[in-house]
C-alpha positions in Angstrom: 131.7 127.1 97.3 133.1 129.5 94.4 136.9 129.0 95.1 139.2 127.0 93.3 137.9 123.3 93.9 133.8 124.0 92.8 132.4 123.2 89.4 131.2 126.4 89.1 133.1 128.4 91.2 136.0 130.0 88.5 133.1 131.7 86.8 130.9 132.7 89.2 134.0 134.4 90.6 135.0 136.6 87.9 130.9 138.0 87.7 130.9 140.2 91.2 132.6 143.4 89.9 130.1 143.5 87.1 127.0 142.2 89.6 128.1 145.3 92.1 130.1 148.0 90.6 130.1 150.3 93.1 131.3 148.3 96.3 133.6 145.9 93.7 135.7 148.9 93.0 137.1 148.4 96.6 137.1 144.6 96.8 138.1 143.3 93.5 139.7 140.0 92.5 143.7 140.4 91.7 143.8 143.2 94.0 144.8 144.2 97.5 142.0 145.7 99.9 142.0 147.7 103.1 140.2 146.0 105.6 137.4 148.7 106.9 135.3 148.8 109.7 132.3 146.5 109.8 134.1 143.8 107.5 134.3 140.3 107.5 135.8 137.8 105.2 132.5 136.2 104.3 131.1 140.0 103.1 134.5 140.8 101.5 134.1 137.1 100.0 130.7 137.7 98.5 131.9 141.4 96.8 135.1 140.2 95.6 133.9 136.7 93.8 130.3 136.6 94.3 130.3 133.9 97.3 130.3 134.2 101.2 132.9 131.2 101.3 135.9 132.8 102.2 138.2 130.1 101.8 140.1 131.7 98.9 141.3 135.0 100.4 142.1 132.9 104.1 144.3 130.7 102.2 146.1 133.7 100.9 146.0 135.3 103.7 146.5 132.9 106.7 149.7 135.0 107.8 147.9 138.3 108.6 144.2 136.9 109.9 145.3 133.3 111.0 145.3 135.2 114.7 141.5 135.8 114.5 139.7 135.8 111.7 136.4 136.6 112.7 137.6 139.8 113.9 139.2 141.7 111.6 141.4 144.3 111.9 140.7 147.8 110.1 143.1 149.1 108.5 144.9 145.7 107.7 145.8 145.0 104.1 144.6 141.4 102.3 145.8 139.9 99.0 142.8 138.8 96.9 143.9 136.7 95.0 142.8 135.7 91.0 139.3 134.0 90.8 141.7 130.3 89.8 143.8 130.9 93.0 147.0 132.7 91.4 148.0 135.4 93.6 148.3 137.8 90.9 147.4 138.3 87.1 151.3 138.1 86.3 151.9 134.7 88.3 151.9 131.5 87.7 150.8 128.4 89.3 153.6 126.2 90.3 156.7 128.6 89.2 157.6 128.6 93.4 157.8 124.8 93.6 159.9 124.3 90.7 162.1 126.8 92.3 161.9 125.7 95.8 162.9 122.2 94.2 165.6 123.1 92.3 167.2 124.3 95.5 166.1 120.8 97.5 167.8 119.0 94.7 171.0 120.8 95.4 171.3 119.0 99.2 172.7 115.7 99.8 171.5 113.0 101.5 173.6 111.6 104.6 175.0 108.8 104.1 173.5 106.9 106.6 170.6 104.6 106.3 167.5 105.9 107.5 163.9 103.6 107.1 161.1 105.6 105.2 158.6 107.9 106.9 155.4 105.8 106.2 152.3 107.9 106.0 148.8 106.8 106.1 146.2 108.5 104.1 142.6 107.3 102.3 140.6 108.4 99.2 137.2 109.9 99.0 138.5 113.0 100.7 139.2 115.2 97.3 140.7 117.7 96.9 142.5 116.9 100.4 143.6 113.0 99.5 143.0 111.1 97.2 144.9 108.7 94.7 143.1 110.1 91.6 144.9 113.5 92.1 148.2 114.7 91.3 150.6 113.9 94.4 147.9 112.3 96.2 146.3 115.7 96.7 147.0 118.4 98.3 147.2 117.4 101.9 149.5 114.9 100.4 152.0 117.0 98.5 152.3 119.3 101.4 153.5 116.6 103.6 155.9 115.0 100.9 157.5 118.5 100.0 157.7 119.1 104.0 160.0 116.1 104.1 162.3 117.4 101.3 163.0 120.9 102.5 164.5 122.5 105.3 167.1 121.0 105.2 165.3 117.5 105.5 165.9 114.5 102.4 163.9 112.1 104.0 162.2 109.0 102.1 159.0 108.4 102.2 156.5 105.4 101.4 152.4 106.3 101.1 149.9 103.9 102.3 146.0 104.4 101.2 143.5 102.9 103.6 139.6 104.2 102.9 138.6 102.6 106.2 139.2 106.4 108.2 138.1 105.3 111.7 141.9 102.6 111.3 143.9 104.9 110.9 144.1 106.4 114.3 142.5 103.8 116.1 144.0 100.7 114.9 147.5 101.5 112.1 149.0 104.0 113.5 149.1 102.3 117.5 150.3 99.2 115.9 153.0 100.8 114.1 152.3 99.6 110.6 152.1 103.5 109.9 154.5 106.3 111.3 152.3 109.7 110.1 148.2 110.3 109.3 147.6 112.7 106.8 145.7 114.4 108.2 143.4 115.1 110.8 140.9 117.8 112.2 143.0 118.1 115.9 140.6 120.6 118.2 141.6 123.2 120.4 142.8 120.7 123.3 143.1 123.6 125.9 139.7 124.8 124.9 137.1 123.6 127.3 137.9 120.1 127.3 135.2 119.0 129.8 132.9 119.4 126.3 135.1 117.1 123.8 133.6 113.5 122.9 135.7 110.5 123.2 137.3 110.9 119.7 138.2 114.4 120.2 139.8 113.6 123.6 141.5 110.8 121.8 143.3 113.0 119.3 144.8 115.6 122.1 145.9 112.8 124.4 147.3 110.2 122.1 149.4 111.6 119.0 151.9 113.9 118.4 150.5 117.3 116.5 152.1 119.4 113.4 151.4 122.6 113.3 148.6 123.7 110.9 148.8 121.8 108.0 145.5 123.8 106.6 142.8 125.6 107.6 139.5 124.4 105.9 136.0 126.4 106.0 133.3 123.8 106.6 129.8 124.4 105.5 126.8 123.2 106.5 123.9 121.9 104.4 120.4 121.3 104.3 117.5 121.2 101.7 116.3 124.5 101.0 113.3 124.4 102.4 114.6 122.7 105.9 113.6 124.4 109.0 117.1 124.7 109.6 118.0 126.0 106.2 117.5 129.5 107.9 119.4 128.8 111.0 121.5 131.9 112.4 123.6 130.1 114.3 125.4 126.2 114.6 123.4 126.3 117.5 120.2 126.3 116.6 120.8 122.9 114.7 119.6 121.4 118.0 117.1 118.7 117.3 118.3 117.9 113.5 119.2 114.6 112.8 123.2 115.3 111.5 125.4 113.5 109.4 128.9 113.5 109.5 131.4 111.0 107.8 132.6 108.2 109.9 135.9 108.7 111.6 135.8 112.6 110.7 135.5 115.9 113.2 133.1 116.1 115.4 134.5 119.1 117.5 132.8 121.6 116.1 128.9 119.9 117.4 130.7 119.6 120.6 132.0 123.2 120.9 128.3 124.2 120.3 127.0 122.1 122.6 125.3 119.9 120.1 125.8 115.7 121.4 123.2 114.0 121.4 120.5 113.6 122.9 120.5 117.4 121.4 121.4 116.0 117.9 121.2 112.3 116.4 124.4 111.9 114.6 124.5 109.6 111.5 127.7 108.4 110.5 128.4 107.1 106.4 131.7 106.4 104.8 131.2 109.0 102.1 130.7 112.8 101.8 128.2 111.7 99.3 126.1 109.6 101.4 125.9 112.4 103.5 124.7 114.6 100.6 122.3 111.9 100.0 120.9 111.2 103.5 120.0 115.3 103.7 118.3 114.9 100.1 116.3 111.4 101.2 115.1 112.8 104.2 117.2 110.4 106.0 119.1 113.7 107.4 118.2 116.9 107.8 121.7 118.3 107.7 125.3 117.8 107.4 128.8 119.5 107.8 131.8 119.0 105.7 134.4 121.5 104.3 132.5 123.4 101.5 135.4 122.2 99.0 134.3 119.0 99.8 130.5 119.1 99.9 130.3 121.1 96.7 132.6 118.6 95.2 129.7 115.6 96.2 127.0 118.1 95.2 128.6 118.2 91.6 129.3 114.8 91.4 126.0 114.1 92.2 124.3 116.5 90.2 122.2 118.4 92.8 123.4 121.7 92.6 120.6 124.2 94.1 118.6 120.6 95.6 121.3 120.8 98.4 122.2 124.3 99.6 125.0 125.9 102.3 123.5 127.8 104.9 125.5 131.0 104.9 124.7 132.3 108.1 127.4 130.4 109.7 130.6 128.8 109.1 133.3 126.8 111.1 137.3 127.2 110.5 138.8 123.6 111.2 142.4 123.3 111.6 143.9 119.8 109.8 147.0 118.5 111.4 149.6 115.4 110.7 149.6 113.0 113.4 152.0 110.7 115.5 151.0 108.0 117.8 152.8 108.9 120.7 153.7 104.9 120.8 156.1 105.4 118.1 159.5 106.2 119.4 160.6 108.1 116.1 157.1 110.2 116.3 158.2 113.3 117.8 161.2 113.4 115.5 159.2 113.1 112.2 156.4 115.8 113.5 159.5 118.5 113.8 161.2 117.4 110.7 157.5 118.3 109.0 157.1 121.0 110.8 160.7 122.7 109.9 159.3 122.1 106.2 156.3 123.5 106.4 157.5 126.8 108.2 159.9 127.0 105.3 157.1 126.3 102.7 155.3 128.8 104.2 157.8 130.9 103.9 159.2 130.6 100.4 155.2 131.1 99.3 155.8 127.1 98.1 152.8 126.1 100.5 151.0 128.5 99.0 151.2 127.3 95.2 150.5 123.4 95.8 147.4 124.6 97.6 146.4 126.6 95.0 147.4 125.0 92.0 146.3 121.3 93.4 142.7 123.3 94.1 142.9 124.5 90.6 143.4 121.6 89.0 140.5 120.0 91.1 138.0 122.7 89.4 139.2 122.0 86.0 138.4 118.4 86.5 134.8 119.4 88.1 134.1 121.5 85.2 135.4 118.9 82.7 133.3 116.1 84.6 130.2 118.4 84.0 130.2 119.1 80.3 
């Protein structure tokens, strides 16, 4: 994945208006483009920084193509942003939060006793959570900033579980956590009749935020897999799939792919997954490409494990409530009148990319 969050994504970027001068003088890094016809992010992607993952110019752009972004619109105007995630040349990372905090700090708390919001999260899920990164990751500071503005100064305690599959099914019914951060909720009015258990489990048991983030997941194979060439998700039919325990299975399901049409392997880790597709013991897997390149890196088998391009799946992430815990509803608003200020203020914006930056840098140094 060359976006913020790859080991070798922040040079790779820069490289595409020199690799293709004539269409980069269109779709260049640290410049706006006009969407024309026959477009997609994945083609403007690969012009601008050199890569089909598009996850960089959604994440800058999730106001304007949130709708529908597999259909653009010509004529409608995206921010590219800088290969390292700033929006522009002049900006830089962090300046919105340390605004947007200086403000918070001006609001006083009431003066009436209110318990800490206690939310759940687990490691092994970098960039998105993990203690090893600043604020818990990004997923993390997200939901701690959502609790400080809008008018909200609400306390909070973090919990850190690795077991995944608990948090839903076992912490947050018994009430020993108020808030999961944060889960891949489906499209619950979507065809429902297709949705596995777990899927069915998430609509009709929590309380949902609004999009927390939008992540582009990948899938994965060795390169010469027959499925390495696959044009579709659907054509994945017969592959032995691995998918981390307790994690997303909605976008199989939406494709039609449960098994007896797929076997589904289920690890703890994304690198496990990684290394079932390189053993043999899997011929494929799906995780968000921030994610799998991460393992890739970490397990040093760049170009052994490779994306296949031809598709891609957008997965929304969203904080949960049981709907069990009286005070669930309440905490969901309160995070999501933060959030739709973050948005706002262009705060959301800057732990994303700054928290994905600092995730490359720490790739890159891990690799030298």
């Amino acid at each position: 994945m060359n976006t913020p969050g790859t080991k070798f994504g922040l040079v790779a970027l820069g490289l595409a208006a020199l690799i293709s001068p004539i269409s980069a003088a269109a779709q260049v890094a640290c410049e706006s483009y006009t969407v024309e016809a026959g477009d997609t992010l994945a083609t403007i992607s690969e012009t601008a920084y050199g890569s089909r993952d598009y996850q960089i110019i959604f994440n800058a752009n999730r106001n304007v193509i949130a709708g529908n972004p597999n259909n653009l619109t010509p004529g409608t105007v995206l921010n590219l942003p800088c290969a390292d995630g700033r929006l522009t040349a002049a900006s830089q990372f962090n300046e919105v939060v340390e605004r947007e905090e200086e403000k918070a700090a001006k609001i006083k708390a009431r003066n009436v006793y209110e318990p800490p919001i206690r939310l759940l999260a687990g490691n092994d899920w970098a960039p998105y959570t993990d203690e090893g990164l600043s604020g818990g990751g990004f997923l993390m500071r997200l939901s701690t900033t959502a609790l400080h503005r809008a008018g909200n100064k609400r306390e909070y305690n973090q919990g850190w579980v690795n077991d995944f599959n608990s948090h839903l099914y076992t912490l947050l019914p018994a009430g020993a956590y108020d808030i999961a951060v944060a889960w891949v909720v489906p499209d619950c009015a979507k065809n429902p009749d297709a949705m596995g258990e777990d899927s069915l489990y998430r609509c009709n048991g929590f309380y949902a935020s609004q999009p927390l983030y939008e992540s582009v997941v990948g899938y994965f194979t060795l390169p010469d897999s027959k499925y390495a060439g696959a044009a579709s998700i659907e054509e994945l039919e017969g592959a032995v799939f691995c998918r981390m325990d307790g994690f997303f299975t909605n976008d199989l399901e939406e494709a039609g792919l449960v098994e007896p049409k797929i076997t589904l392997v289920r690890p703890r880790t994304p690198e496990e997954c990684i290394e079932a597709v390189m053993n043999g013991t899997a011929d494929a897997t799906g995780m968000a490409i921030q994610q799998a390149n991460g393992a890739i890196a970490a397990l040093g088998l760049e170009n052994e494990v490779v994306q296949n391009e031809n598709f891609t799946h957008l997965s929304t992430i969203r904080l949960l409530a049981h709907k069990s815990n009286p005070y669930g509803l309440q905490y969901i608003s309160m995070l999501n009148n933060g959030l739709n200020e973050m948005r706002q203020s262009g705060e959301w914006y800057d732990i994303v990319s700054s928290s994905l930056s600092e995730y490359s840098s720490k790739l890159q140094s891990a690799s030298n």
